[in-house]
Structures are given as C-alpha cells and as structure tokens.
N, C-alpha and C positions, 0 to 999 in steps of 0.2 A: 659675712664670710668667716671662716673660721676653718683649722688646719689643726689635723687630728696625726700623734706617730701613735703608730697598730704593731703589737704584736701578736701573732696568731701563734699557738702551738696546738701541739696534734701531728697526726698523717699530712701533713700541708706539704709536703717536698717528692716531686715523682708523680703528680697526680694534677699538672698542668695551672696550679694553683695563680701563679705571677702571672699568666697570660691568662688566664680566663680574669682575672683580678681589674687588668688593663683593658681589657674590653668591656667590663661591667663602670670604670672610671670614664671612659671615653663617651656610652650613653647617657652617663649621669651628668657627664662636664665634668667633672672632676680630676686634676692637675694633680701632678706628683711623682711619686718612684713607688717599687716594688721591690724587694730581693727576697733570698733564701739567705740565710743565717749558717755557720758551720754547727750549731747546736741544733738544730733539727728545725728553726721555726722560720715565721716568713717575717720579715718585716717589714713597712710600708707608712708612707707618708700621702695622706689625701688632703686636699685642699681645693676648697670650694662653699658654695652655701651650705647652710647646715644640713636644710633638708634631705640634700645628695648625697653629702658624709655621710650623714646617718644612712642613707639606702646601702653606700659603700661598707661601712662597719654590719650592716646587717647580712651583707654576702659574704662577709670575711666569717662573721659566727658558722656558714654553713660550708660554703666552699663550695667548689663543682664535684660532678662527680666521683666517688672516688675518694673524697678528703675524711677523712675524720677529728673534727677541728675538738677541741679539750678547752681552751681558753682564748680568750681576745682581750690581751690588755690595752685599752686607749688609755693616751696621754693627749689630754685637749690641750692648745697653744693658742698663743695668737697667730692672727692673721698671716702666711706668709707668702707675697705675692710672684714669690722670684719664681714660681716654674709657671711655662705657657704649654703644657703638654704631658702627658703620662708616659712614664720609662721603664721598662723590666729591667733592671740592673743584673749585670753579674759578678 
C-alpha cells in the first residue's frame, strides 16, 4: 500500500477534472481527496496499492476530456490509512 499527494497543472479547473478523478479512484479502489487549488491546479491525495495509484496518476497526466494537463507533480509517502472512501473537496 502506498499514498501518493498529486499536483496536476494545466486546463485542469472547469472541465469536470475532481469528479471524473473520483470515479476513476472509486473503480481502482482508491481512497482519498481531490480539490481545485486558487492557483489554477488540482490537487489530490490517493491511496491504495501501488498498482491503482499508479493507474490513478496515469489519469491525472491526461484528464477527461477537455483538460490539458502541463505537469503532474507526485510526492510518494507512506502508507496512510486514515481515509475509507474518495472525496471532491471544495
């Protein structure tokens, strides 16, 4: 298990990014939060096996559509078990 915090920048805000984000977490398993940023970016916290992170970060490089994502900074952590469920934050 392993718990990744993601920055996304680009077109990520206005183009459904936090909920399509949440339902690609929710088929993967994947536990955590989502928001929009006041600086234009999305930020988000996933958490789960690696394998599904890694599927999660590889959605975040492209987005739904609509998005035109520029960067994905991950910051890998340990393990963090405290969410049972995926949240759009606002």
């Amino acid at each position: 298990m392993v718990s990744a915090h993601v920055f996304i920048t680009g077109k990520v805000q206005g183009v459904y990014f936090r909920y399509r984000t949440r339902d690609e977490a929710k088929k993967y398993g994947v536990n955590g939060w989502v928001r929009n940023l006041p600086d234009g970016r999305v930020e988000a916290f996933f958490n789960g096996n690696k394998e599904n992170v890694d599927k999660l970060i590889a959605f975040a490089g492209k987005g739904p559509s609509g998005a035109k994502v520029i960067d994905v900074d991950v910051k890998w952590q340990e393990h963090s078990g405290k969410f049972s469920d995926f949240e759009v934050y606002y």
